[in-house]
Every structure is written in C-alpha cells, then in structure tokens.
TORROKOL-12406 format. One record per residue: residue number from 1; residue in one letter; z, y, x of N, C-alpha, C, CB in turn. Coordinates in steps of 0.02 Angstrom, whole numbers, m for minus. Glycine has a CB too. Layout:
N
[r NUM; 'A'; [Z; Y; X]; [Z; Y; X]; [Z; Y; X]; [Z; Y; X]]
...
! end
This chain:
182
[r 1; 'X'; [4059; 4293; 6797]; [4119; 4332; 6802]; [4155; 4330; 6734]; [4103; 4405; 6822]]
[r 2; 'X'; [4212; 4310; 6732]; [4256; 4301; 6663]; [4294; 4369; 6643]; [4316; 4239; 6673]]
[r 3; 'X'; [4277; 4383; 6591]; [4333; 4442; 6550]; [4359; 4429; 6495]; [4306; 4507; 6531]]
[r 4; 'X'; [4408; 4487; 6478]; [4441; 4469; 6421]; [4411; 4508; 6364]; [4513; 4479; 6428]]
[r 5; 'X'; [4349; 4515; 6355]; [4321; 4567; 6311]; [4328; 4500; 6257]; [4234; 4612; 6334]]
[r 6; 'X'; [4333; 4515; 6196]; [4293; 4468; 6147]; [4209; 4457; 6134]; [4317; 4488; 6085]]
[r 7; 'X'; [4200; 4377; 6129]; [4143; 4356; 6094]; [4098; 4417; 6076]; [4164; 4317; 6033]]
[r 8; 'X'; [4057; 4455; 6069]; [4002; 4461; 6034]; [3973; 4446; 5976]; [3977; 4447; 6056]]
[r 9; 'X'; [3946; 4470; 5932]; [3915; 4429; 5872]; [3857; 4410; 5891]; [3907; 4464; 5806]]
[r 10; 'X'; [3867; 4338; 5877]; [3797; 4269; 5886]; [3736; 4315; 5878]; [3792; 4193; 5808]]
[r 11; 'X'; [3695; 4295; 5923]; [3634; 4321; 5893]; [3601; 4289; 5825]; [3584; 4316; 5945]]
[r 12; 'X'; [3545; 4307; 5775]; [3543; 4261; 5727]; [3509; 4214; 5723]; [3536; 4278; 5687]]
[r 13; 'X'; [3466; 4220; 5801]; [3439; 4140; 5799]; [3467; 4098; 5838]; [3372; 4128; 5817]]
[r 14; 'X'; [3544; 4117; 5858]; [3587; 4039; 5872]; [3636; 4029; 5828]; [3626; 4030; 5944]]
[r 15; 'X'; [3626; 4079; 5790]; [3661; 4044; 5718]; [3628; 4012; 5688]; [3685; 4081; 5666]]
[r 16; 'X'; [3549; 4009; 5658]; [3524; 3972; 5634]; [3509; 3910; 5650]; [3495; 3992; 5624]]
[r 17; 'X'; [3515; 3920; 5713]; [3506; 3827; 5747]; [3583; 3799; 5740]; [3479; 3819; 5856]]
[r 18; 'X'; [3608; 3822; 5720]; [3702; 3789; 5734]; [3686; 3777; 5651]; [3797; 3867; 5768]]
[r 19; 'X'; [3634; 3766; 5624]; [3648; 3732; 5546]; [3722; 3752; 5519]; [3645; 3641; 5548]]
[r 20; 'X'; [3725; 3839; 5506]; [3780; 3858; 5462]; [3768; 3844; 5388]; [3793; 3931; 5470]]
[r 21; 'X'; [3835; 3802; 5366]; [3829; 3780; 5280]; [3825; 3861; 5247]; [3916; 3724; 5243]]
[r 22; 'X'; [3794; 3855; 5187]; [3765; 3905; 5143]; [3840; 3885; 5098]; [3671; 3892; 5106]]
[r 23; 'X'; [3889; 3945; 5099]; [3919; 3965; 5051]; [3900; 3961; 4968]; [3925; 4017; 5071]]
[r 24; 'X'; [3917; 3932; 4930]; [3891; 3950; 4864]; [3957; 3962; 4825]; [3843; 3892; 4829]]
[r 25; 'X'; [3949; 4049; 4808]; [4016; 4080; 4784]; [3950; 4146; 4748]; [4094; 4109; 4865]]
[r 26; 'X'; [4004; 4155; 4703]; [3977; 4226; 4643]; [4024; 4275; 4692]; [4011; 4222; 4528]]
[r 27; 'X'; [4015; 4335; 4690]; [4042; 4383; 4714]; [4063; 4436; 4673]; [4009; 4401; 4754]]
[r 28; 'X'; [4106; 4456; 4653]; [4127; 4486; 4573]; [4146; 4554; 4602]; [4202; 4442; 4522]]
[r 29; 'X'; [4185; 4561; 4655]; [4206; 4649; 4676]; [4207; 4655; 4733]; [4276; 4682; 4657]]
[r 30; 'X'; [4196; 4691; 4768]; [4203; 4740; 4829]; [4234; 4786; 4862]; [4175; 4762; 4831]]
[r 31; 'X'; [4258; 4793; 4894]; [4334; 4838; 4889]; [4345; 4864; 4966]; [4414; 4781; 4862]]
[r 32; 'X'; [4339; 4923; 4984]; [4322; 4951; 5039]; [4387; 5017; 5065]; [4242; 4977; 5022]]
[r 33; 'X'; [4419; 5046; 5099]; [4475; 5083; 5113]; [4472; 5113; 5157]; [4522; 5059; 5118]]
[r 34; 'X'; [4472; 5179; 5157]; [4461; 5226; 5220]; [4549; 5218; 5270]; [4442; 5328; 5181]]
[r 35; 'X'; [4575; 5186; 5257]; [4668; 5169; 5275]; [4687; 5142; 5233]; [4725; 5222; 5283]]
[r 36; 'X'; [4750; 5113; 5284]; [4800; 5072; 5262]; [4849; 5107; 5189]; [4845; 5060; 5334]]
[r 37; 'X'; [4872; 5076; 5137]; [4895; 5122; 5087]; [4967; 5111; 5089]; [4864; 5112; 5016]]
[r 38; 'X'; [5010; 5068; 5113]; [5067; 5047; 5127]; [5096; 5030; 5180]; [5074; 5015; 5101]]
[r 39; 'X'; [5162; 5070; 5216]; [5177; 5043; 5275]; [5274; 5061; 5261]; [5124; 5087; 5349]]
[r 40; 'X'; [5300; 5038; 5321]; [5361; 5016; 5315]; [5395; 4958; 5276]; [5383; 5059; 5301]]
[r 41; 'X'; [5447; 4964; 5249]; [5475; 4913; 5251]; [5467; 4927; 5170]; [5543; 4904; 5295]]
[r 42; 'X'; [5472; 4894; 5129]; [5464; 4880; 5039]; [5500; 4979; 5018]; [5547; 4779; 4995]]
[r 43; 'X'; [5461; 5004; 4973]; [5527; 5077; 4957]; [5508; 5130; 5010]; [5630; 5054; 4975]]
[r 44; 'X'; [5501; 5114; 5087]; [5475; 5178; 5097]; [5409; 5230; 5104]; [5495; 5182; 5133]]
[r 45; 'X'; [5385; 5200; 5077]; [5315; 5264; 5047]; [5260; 5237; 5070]; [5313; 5353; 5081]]
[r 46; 'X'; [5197; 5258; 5019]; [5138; 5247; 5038]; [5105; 5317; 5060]; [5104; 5211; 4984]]
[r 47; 'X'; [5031; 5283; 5077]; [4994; 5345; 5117]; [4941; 5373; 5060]; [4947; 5314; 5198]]
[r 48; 'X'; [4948; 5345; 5010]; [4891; 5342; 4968]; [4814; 5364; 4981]; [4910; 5373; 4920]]
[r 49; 'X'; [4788; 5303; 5023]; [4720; 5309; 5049]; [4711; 5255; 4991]; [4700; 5292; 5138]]
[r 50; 'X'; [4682; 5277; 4912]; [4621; 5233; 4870]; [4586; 5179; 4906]; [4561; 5280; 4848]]
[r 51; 'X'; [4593; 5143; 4845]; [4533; 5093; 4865]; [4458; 5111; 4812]; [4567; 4999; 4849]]
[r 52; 'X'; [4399; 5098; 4851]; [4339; 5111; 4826]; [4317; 5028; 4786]; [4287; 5141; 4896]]
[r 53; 'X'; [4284; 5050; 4746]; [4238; 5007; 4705]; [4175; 5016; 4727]; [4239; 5021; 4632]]
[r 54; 'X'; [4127; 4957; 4765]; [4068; 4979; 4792]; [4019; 4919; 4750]; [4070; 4979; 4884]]
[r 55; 'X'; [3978; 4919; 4727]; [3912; 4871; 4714]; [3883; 4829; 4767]; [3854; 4912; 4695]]
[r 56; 'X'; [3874; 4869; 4827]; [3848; 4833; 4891]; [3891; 4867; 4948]; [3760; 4844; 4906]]
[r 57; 'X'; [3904; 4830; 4992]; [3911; 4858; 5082]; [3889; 4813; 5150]; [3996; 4869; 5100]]
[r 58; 'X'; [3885; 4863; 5166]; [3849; 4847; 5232]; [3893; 4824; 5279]; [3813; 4905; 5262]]
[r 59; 'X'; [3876; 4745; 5308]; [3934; 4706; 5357]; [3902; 4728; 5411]; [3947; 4617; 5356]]
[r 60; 'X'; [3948; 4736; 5460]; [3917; 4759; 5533]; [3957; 4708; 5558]; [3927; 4843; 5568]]
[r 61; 'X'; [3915; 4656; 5604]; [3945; 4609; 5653]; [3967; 4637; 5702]; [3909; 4562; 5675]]
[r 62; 'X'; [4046; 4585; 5713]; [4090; 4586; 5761]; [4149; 4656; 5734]; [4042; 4595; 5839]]
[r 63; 'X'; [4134; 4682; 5692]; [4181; 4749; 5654]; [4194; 4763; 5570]; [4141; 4820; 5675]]
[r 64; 'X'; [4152; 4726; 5535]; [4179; 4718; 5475]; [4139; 4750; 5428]; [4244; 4738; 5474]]
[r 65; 'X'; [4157; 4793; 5369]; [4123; 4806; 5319]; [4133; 4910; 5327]; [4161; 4754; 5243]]
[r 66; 'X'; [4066; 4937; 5319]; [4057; 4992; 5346]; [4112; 5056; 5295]; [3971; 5000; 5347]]
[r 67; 'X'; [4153; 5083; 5315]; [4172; 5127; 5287]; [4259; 5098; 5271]; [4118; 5144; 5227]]
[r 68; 'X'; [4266; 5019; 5278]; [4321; 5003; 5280]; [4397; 4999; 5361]; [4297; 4947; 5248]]
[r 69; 'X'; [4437; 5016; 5314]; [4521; 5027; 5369]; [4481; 4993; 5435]; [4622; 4962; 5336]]
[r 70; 'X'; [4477; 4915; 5434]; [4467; 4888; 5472]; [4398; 4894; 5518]; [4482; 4845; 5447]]
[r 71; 'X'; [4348; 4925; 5494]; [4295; 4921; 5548]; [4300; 4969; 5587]; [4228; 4921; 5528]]
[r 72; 'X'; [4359; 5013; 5587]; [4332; 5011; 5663]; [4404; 5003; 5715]; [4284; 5094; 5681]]
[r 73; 'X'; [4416; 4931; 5719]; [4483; 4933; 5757]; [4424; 4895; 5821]; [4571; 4879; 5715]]
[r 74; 'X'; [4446; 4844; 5864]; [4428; 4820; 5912]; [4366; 4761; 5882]; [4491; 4798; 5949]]
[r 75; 'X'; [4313; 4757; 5939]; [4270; 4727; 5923]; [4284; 4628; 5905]; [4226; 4752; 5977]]
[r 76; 'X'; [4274; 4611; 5868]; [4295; 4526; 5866]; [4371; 4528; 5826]; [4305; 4485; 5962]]
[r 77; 'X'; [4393; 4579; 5804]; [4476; 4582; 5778]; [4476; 4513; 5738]; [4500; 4658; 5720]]
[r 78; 'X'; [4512; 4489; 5719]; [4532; 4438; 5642]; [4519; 4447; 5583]; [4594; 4429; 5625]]
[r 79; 'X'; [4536; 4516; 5566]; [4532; 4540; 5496]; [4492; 4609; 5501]; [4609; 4548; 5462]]
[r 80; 'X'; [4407; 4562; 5499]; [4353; 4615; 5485]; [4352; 4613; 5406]; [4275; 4596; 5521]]
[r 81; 'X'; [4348; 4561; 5383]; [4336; 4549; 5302]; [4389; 4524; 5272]; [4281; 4502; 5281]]
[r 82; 'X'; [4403; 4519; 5202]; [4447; 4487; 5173]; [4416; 4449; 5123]; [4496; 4525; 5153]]
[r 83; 'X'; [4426; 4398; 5095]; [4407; 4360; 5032]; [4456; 4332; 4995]; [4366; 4310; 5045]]
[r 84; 'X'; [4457; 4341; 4941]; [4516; 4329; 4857]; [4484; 4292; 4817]; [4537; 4402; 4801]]
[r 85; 'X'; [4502; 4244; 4805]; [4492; 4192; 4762]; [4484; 4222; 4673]; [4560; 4139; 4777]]
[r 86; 'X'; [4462; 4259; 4644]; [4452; 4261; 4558]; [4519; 4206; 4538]; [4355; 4224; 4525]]
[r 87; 'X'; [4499; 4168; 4542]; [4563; 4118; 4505]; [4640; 4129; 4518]; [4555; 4040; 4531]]
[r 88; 'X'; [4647; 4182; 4570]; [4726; 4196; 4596]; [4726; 4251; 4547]; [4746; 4218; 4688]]
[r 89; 'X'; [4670; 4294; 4549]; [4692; 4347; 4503]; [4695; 4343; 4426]; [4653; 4398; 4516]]
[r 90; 'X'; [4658; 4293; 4390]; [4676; 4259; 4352]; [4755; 4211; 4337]; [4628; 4234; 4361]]
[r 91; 'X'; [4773; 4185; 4402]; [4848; 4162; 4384]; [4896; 4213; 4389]; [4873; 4107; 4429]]
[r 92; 'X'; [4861; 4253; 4428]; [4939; 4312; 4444]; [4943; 4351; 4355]; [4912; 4406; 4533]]
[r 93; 'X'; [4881; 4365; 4328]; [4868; 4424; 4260]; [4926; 4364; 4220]; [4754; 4439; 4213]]
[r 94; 'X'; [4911; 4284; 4215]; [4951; 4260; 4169]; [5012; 4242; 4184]; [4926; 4216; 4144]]
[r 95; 'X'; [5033; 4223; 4242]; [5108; 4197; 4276]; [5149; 4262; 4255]; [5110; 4183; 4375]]
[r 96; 'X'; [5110; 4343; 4263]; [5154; 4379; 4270]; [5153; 4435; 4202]; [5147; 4403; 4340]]
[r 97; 'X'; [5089; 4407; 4165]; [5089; 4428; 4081]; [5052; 4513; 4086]; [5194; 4429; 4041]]
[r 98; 'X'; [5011; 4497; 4139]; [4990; 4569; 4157]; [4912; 4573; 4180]; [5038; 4596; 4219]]
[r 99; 'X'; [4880; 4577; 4097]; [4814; 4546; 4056]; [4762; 4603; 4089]; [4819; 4546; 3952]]
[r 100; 'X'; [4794; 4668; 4126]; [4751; 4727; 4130]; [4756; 4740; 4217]; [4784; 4798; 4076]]
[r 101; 'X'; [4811; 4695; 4238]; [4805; 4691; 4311]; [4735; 4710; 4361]; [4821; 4622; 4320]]
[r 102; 'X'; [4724; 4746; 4390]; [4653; 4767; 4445]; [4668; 4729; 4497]; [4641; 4852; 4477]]
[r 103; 'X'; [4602; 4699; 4482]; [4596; 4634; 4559]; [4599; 4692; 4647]; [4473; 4576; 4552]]
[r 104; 'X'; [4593; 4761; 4625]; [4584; 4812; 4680]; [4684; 4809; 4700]; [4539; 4908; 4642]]
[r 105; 'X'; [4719; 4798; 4663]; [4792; 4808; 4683]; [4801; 4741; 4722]; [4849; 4819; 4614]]
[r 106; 'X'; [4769; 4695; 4759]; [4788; 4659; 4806]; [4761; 4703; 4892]; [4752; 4579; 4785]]
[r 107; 'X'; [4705; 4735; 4877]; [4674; 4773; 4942]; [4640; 4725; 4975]; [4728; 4807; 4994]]
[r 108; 'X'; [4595; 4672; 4953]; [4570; 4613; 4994]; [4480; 4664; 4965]; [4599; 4501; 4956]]
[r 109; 'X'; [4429; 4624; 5033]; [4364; 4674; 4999]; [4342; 4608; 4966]; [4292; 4723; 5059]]
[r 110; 'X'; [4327; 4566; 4974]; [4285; 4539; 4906]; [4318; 4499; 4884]; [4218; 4508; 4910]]
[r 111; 'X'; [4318; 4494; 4807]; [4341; 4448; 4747]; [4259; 4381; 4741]; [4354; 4516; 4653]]
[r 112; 'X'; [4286; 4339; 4769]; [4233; 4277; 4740]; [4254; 4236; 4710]; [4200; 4238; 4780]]
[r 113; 'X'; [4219; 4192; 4669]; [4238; 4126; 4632]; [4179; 4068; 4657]; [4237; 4139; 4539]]
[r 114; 'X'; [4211; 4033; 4677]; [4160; 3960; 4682]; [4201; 3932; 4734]; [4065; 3966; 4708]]
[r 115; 'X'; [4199; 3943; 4810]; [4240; 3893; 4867]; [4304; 3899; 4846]; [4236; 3913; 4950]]
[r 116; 'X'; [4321; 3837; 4881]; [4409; 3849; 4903]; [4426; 3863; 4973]; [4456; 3781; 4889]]
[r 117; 'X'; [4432; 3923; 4970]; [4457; 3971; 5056]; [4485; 3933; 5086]; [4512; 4037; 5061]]
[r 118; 'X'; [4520; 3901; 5070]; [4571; 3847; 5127]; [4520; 3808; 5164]; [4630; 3781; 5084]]
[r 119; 'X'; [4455; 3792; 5130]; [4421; 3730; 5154]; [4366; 3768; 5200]; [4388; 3676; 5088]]
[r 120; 'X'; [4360; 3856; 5206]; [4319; 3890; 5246]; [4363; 3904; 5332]; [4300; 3961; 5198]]
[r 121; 'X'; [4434; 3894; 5342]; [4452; 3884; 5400]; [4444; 3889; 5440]; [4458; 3863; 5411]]
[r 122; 'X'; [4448; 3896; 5511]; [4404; 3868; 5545]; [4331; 3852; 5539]; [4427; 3829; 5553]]
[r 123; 'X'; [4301; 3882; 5498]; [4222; 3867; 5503]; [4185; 3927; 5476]; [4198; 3800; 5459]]
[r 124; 'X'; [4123; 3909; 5528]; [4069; 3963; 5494]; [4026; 3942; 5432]; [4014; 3983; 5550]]
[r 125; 'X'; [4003; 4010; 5393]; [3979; 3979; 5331]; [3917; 4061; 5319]; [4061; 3959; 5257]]
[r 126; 'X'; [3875; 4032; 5298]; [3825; 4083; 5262]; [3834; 4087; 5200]; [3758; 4071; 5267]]
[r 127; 'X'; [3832; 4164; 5187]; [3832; 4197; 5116]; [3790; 4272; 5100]; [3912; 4210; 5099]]
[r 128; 'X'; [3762; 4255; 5074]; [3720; 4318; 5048]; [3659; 4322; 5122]; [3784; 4406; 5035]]
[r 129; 'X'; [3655; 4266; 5142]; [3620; 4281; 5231]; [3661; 4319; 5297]; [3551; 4339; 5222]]
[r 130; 'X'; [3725; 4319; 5270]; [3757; 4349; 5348]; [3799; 4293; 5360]; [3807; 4429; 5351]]
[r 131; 'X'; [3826; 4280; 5422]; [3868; 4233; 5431]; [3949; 4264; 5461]; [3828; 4183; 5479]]
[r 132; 'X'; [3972; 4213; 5444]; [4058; 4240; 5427]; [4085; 4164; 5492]; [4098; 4225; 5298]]
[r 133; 'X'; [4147; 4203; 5503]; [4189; 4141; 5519]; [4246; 4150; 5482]; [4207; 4131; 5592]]
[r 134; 'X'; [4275; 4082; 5444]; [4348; 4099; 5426]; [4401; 4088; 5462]; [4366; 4074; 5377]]
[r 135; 'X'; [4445; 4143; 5502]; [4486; 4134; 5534]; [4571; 4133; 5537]; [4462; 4159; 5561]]
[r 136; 'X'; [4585; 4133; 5478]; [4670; 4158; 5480]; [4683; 4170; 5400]; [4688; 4245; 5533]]
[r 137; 'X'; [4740; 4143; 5356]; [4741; 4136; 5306]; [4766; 4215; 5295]; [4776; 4074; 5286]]
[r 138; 'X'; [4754; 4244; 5249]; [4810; 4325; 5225]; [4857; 4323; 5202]; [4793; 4374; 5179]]
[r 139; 'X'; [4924; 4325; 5233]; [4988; 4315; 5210]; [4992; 4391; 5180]; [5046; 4289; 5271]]
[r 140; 'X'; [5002; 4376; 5100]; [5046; 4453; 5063]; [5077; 4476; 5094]; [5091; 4456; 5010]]
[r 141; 'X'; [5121; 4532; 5070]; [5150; 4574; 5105]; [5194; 4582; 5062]; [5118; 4626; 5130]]
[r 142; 'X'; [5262; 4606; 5072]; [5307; 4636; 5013]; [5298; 4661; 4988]; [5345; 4658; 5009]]
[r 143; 'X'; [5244; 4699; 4997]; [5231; 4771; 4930]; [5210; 4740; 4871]; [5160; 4837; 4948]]
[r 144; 'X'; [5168; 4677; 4874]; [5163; 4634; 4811]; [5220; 4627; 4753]; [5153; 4567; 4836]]
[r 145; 'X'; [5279; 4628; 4769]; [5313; 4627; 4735]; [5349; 4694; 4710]; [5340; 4586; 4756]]
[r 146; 'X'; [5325; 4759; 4729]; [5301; 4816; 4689]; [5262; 4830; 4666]; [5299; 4852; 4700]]
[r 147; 'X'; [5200; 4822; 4691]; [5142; 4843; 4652]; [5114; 4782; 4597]; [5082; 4863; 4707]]
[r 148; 'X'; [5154; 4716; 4610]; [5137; 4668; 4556]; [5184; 4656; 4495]; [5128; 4605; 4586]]
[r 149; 'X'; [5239; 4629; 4532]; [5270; 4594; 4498]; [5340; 4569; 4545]; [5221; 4543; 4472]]
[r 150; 'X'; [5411; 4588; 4521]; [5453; 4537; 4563]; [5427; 4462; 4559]; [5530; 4538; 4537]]
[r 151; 'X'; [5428; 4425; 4625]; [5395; 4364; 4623]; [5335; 4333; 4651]; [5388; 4358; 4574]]
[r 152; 'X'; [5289; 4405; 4673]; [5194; 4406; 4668]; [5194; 4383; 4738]; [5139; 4496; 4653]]
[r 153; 'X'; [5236; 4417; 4769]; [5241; 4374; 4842]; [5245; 4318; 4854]; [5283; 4384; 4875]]
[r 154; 'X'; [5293; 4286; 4829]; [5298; 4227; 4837]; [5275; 4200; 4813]; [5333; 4207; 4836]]
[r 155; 'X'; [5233; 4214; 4742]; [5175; 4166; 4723]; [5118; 4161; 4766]; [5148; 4182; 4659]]
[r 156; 'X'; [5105; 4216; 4810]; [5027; 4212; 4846]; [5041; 4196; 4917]; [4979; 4289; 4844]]
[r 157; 'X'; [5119; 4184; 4938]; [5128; 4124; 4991]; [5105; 4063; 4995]; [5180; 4108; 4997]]
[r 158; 'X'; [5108; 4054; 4937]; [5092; 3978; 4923]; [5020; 3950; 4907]; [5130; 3958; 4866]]
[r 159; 'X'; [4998; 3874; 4930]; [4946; 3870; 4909]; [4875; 3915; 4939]; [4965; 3879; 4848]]
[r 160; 'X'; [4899; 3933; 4992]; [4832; 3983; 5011]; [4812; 4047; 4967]; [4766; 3938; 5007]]
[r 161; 'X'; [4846; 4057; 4908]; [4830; 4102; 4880]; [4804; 4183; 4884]; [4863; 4094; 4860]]
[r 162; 'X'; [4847; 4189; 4968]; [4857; 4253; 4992]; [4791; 4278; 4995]; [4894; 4256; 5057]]
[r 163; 'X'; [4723; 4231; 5028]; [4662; 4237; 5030]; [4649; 4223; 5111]; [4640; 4306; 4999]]
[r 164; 'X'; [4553; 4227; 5131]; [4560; 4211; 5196]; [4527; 4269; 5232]; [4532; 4144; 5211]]
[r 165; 'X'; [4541; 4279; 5293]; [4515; 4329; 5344]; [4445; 4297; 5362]; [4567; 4339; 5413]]
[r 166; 'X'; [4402; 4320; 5393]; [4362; 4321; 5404]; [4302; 4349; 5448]; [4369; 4320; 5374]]
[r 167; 'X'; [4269; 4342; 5505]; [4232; 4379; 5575]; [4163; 4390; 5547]; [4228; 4326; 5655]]
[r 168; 'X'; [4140; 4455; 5543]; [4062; 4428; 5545]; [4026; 4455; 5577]; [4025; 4426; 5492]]
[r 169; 'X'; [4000; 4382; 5595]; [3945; 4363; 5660]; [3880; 4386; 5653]; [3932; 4286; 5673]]
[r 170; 'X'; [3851; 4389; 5582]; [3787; 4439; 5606]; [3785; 4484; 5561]; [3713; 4408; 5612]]
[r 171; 'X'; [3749; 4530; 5551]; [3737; 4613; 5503]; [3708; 4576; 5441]; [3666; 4687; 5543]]
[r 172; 'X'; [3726; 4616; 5401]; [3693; 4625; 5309]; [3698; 4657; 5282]; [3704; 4598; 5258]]
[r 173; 'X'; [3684; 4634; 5212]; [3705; 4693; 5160]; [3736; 4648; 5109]; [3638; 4745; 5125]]
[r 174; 'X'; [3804; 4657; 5075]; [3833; 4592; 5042]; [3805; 4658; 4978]; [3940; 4552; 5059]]
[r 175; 'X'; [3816; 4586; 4935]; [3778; 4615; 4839]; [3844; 4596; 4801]; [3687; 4550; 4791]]
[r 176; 'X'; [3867; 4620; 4749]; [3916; 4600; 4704]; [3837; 4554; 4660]; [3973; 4680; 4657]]
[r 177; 'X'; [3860; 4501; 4644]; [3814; 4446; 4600]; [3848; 4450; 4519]; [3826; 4352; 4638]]
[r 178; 'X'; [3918; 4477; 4499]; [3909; 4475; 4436]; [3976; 4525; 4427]; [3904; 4398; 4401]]
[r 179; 'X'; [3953; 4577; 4390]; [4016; 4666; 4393]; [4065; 4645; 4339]; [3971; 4769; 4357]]
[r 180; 'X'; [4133; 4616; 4357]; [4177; 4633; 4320]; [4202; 4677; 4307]; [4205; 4614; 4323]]
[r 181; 'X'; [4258; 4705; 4243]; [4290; 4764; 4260]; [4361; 4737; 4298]; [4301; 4811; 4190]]
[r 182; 'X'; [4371; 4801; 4309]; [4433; 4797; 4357]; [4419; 4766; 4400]; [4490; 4774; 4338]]
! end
C-alpha cells in the first residue's frame, strides 16, 4: 500500500551495508535554537529566540538535533541539520573587516572545517558515527545583510557558501572536536 508519509530513518544495519563514506571534518561549534529569530521582510523585527552554544547534541533521526527550531517540524523535513564551512566565516570576518564576527550570527548548527559541502550533495556520509544525507544547499537570507554586513548576502549566494542542509538517518551524539571562541 503506497503513502505519502516520508522515508523513515534507515535502520543502522542497512546503512552499514550501503558502505557510507566516513566524513573527515573537525567540528568547531554547535549551535542549537529554541525558534526562528528573524521573520518578515529585512527591518521588520526579530523574535529574539538566542542561539545556544552547546559542546555536544543529541541527533535524533528523521528530526534533527534535540532542542533545536527544527526538530520538531515533520518527520524526514530538509532542514534537520545545518553545516557552515569555518572558511566562510573566516572570509566573511576579512571581506567585511569584522575580526570579532560570531560564527553563531549565521544560525547554521555546526561550524566544520575539512569537506567541501558542495561535494556532500546528494549523498550520504558518516560523521562522528551517525549518518547524514546532504540534501539542499542553504540559501542566506536578507537579514545577512543586517546582521553582517551590506553585501554578506550576496557573498554567501555564491559559491555554495550559504552552507548545506542535511537529514539524519540514524541517532547520536555529535562532539565539538576542537572549541573555538565565538
């Protein structure tokens, strides 16, 4: 009988037979949101729901990271996780001369350095032992260019910069591997 429910998260021993590639990325921040902090159009107001600084969180497959906006919308959504490239936040601090910039003012939950997101796509990948799919690139939003910089938008259009979405398919516990500030 066919429905329109979404997929399920894989069990983890047919993920392990589907030979998922092992991610190799440092994990620098974590970034978790009880809500959305910006809505309307650029200027009309935020909700100011903080973002948290966490050490570890707990991924719950098929819903995302526990305590974040997104886990608990519909099961299988697009944007259970987010991932930010370190090196964007590095070009944005120098493109835009703003050395004290918080990698937390993009609202993505983890900051990694090692892959290039573009090349996680379409594919599943293991990290930290849970498995992810990357599904949908993160297009900024206008508020970038308030809370960054006139310009921040359109720099993180480009190039994939925005960061990538991400499903995950089975439960963990993700670790920050090395504590920056900010």
């Amino acid at each position: 009988m066919e429905t329109n429910d979404p997929p399920l998260p894989l069990p983890l021993e047919d993920v392990v037979l589907a030979n998922v590639p092992v991610w190799e990325a440092e994990l620098l921040h974590i970034y978790i949101s009880p809500g959305h902090d910006y809505w309307g159009k650029q200027g009309e107001g935020r909700l100011q729901h903080g973002i948290q600084q966490v050490s570890q969180v707990e991924c719950i497959a098929g819903r995302g990271l526990r305590g974040d906006r997104y886990s608990e919308r519909r099961i299988g959504h697009k944007g259970q996780v987010t991932f930010f490239d370190a090196q964007v936040v590095e070009d944005i601090r120098s493109r835009f001369r703003l050395p004290k910039l918080p990698a937390s003012v993009f609202r993505r939950n983890l900051i990694v350095r090692g892959p290039r997101l573009q090349d996680w796509l379409g594919r599943r990948f293991l990290f930290q032992g849970i498995v992810f799919e990357g599904v949908q690139e993160c297009q900024p939003c206008h508020w970038m260019d308030r809370v960054v910089a006139a310009g921040a938008e359109e720099f993180l259009a480009s190039d994939f910069r925005g960061g990538l979405r991400a499903k995950v398919l089975t439960p963990g516990i993700l670790r920050v591997t090395e504590e920056l500030p900010g």
